[in-house]
N, C-alpha and C positions, 0 to 999 in steps of 0.2 A: 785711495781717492783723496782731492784734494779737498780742502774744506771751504767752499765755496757760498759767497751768499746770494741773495736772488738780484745784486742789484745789478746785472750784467759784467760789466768787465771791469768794475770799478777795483774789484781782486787784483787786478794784476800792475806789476809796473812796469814802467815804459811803453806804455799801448802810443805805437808810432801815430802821430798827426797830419803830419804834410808828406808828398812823393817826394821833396828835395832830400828828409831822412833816410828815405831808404836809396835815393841816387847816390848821395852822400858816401852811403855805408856799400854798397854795393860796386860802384864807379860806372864812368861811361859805356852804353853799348858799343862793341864795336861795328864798324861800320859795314861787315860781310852779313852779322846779323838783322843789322837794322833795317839794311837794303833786301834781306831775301821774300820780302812781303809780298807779293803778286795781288791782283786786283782780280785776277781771272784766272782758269785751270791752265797748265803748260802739260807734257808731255807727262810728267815725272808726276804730279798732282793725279791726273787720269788713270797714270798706270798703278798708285797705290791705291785709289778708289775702286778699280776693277778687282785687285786681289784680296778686299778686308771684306771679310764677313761680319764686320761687329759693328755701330757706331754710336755714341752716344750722343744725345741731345739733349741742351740745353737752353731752357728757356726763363722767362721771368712774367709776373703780372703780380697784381694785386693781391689775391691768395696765397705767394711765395712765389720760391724758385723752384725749380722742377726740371733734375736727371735723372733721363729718360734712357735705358740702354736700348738698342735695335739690332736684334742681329738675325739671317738669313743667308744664302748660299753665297759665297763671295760675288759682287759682284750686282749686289741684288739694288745696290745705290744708284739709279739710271745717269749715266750722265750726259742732259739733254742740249747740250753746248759751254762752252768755256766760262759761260757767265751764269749756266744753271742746272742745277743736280735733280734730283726728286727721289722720297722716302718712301716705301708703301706702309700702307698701319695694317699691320697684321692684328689678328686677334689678342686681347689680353685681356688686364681685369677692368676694363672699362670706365677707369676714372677719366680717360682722358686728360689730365693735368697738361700736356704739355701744348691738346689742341685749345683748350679755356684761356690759357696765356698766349700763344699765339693770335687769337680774336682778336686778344687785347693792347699786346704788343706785339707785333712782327716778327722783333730783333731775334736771332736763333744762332746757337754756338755749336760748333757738331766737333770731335773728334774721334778720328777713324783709326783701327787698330788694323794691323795683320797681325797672325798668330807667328811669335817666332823672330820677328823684327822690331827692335828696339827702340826705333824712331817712330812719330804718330804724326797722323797731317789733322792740323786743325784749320777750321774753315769758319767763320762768321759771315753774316750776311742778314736779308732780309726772306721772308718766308709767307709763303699764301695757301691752306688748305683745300687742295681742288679735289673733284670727282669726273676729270676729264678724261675720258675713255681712251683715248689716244695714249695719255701717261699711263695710268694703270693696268689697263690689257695689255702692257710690256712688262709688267709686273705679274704675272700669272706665274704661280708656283704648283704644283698637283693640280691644274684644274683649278685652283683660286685664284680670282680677281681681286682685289684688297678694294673695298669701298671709298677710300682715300687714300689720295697722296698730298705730302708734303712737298713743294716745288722749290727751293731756295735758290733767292737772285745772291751769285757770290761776289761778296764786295773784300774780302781778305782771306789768302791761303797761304801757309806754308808748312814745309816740314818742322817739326817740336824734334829737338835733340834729345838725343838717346839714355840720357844721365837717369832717369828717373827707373825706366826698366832694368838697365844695367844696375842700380845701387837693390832694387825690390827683388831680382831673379827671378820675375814673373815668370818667364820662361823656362826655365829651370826648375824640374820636376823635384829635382835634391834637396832642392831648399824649400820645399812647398810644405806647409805645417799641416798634421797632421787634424783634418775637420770635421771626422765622423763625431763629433759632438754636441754639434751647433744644431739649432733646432733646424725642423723643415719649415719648409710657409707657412703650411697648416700649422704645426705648432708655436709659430711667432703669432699668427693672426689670432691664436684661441687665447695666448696672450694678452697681444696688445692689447685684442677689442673686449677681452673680459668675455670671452664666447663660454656658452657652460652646454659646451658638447666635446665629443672625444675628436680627434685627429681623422679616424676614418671615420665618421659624421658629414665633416667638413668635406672631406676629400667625394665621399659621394655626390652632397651637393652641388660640387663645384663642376662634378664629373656630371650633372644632369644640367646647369644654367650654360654648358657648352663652356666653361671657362679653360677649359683644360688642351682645347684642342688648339692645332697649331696654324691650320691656313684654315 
């Protein structure tokens, strides 16, 4: 570990100041990149939307930033026209972080994953928390309604190049490390929060507040 003091990043050198340093050091985008930006879904945006079961969300407000992962059957990301998606909120541990920042600020970053494909479409835009019947009852999973959805107006998409998965092998079971050691939730939460109960305590609890269930 490094020997770091409290006063933030004062530890380190060359903490970059201006984006001219990193254009500088970096050089011009080219122009197949800079141009692939879409303002709204095309064909190719819709068809990786229909096959990702996973997507993360990103948001910001006052109390911090907050990623948020989402995942359900491929598919399960409605997309309600070219210029608007919708998320259901399934059950979790009910902090809600990402609907308290959205109150606050709109702004919402999402990127979608398929399992297996290297490339990811990330999407920004603005975002509105509805309970409209019409969106949600298209969101039925087992018999569940989801109480909200996330409606997002999309104002930038495109596909993320593939360098990041390729260099990680996320996909690639061969190279996946070995994790039977890492604690479970329960045992991070008796942790973190200084809880002075055992693991299956916790796990009953969670298993009676409904925490544990999925729709």
């Amino acid at each position: 570990m490094w020997n770091i003091t409290m006063n933030k990043f004062s530890d380190f050198e060359g903490v970059v100041e201006s984006f001219d340093q990193i254009r500088q050091q970096l050089g011009e985008v080219a122009p197949a990149v800079k141009n692939k930006v879409l303002s709204q879904l095309d064909e190719v945006c819709e068809s990786f939307i229909q096959l990702s079961p996973f997507v993360v969300i990103g948001t910001s407000g006052s109390q911090g930033q907050s990623l948020s992962p989402k995942g359900d059957p491929a598919g399960f990301v409605k997309i309600l026209s070219p210029n608007y998606i919708a998320i259901p909120d399934r059950p979790g541990n009910r902090r809600a972080d990402t609907f308290e920042n959205l109150l606050e600020n709109p702004k919402i970053g999402l990127m979608f994953v398929v399992p297996g494909k290297a490339e990811t479409l990330r999407i920004s835009g603005e975002a509105r928390i509805v309970t409209d019947k019409k969106v949600t009852q298209s969101m039925e999973v087992r018999g569940h309604v989801p109480e909200f959805a996330i409606v997002v107006h999309i104002e930038s998409a495109f596909i993320h190049c593939p360098k990041c998965m390729q260099r990680s092998k996320l996909w690639k079971p061969d190279f996946w490390q070995d994790s039977s050691h890492l604690d479970s939730i329960g045992e991070a939460m008796i942790k973190h929060a200084k809880l002075d109960i055992s693991p299956e305590v916790l796990d009953a609890i969670a298993e009676k507040e409904g925490l544990k269930k999925l729709y």
